[in-house]
C-alpha positions as CSV (number, residue, x, y, z in Angstrom):
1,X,21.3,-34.8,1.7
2,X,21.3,-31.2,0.5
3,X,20.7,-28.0,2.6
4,X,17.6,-27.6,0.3
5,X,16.3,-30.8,1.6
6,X,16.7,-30.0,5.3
7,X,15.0,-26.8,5.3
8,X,11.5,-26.8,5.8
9,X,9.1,-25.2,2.9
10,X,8.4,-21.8,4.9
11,X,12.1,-21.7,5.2
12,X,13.0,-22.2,1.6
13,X,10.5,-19.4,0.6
14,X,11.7,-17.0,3.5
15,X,15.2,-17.6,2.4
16,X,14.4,-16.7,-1.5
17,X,12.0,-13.7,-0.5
18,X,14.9,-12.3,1.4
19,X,18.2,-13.3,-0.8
20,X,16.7,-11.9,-4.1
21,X,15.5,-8.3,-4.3
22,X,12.5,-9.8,-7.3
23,X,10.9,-12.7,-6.6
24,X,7.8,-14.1,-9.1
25,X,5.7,-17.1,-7.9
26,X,4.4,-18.0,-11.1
27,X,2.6,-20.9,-12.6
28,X,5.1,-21.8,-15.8
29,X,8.7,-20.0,-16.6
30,X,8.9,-16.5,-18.1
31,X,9.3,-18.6,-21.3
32,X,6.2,-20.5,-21.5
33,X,3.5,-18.9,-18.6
34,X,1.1,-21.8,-18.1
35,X,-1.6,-19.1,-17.6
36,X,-2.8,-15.3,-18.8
37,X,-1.9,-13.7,-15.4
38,X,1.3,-14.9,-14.7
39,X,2.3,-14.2,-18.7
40,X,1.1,-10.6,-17.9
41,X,3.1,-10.0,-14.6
42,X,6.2,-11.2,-16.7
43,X,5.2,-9.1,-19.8
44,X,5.0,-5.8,-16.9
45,X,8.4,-7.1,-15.8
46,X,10.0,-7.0,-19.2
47,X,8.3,-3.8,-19.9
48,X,9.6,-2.5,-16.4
49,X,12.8,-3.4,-17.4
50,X,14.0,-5.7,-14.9
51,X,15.3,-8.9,-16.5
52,X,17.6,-9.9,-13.6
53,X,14.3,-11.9,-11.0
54,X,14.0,-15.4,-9.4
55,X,11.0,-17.3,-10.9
56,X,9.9,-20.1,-9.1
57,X,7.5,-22.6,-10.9
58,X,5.0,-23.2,-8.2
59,X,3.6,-26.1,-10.9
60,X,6.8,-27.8,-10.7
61,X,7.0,-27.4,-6.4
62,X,3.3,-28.2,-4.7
63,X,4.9,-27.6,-1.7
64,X,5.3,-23.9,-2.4
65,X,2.5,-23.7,-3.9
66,X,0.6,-25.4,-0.3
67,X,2.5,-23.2,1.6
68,X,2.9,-19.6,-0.1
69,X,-0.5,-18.5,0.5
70,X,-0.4,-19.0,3.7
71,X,3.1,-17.2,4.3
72,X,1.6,-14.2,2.5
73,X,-1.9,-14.0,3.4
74,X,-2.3,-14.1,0.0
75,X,-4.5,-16.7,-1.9
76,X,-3.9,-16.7,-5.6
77,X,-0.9,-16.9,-8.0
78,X,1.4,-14.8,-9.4
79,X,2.8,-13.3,-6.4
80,X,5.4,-10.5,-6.6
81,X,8.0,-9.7,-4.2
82,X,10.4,-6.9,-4.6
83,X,13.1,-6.5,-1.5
84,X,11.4,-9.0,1.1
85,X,7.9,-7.5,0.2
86,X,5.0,-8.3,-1.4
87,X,3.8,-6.2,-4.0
88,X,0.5,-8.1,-4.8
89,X,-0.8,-10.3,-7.8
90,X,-1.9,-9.7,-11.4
91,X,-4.1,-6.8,-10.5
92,X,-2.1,-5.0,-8.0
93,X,1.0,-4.9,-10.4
94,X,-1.0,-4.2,-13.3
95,X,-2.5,-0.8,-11.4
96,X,0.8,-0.1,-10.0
97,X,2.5,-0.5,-13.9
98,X,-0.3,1.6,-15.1
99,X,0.2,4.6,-12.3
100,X,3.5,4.8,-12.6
101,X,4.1,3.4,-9.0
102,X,5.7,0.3,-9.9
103,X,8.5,2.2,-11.8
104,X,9.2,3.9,-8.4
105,X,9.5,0.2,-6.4
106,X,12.0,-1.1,-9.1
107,X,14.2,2.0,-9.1
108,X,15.1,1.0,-5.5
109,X,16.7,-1.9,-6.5
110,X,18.4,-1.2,-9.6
């Protein structure tokens, strides 16, 4: 049995919130978004320059996708997490992109 395995789901996504300074809950991979919002967070990443992020599939793991929402307060998908925080979804990063802002939250972790 794997460490993975004996963590419980809260666990797993506290321990990949806090070991990766960018962290996209996503439906689909950077490659192929499975839909509009989570192709345009990873579009605003690539623009933002910051390659170098943990994407987690939460298609491909219904157990994040249960639990996330609940460990954020936050109901809908993509979620964004830069060093152990939630920046928001599709919206939020957009506005924060388009002000400027988000430029501000990467430069603390390049």
């Amino acid at each position: 049995m794997t460490e993975q395995n004996t963590l419980s789901t809260l666990e797993i996504i506290k321990d990949q919130i806090i070991n990766n300074p960018v962290v996209l809950y996503m439906k689909g991979t950077p490659q192929f978004p499975q839909c509009g919002f989570s192709g345009q967070v990873v579009q605003i990443l690539k623009l933002s320059g910051v390659e170098n992020y943990k994407h987690i599939n939460i298609l491909e793991n219904p157990d994040i996708r249960q639990e996330l929402p609940k460990y954020a307060n936050w109901p809908t998908f993509p979620q964004l997490y830069v060093n152990g925080e939630l920046i928001g979804g599709c919206d939020i990063v957009t506005e924060l992109y388009q002000s400027g802002e988000l430029k501000e939250v990467f430069a603390a972790i390049k």
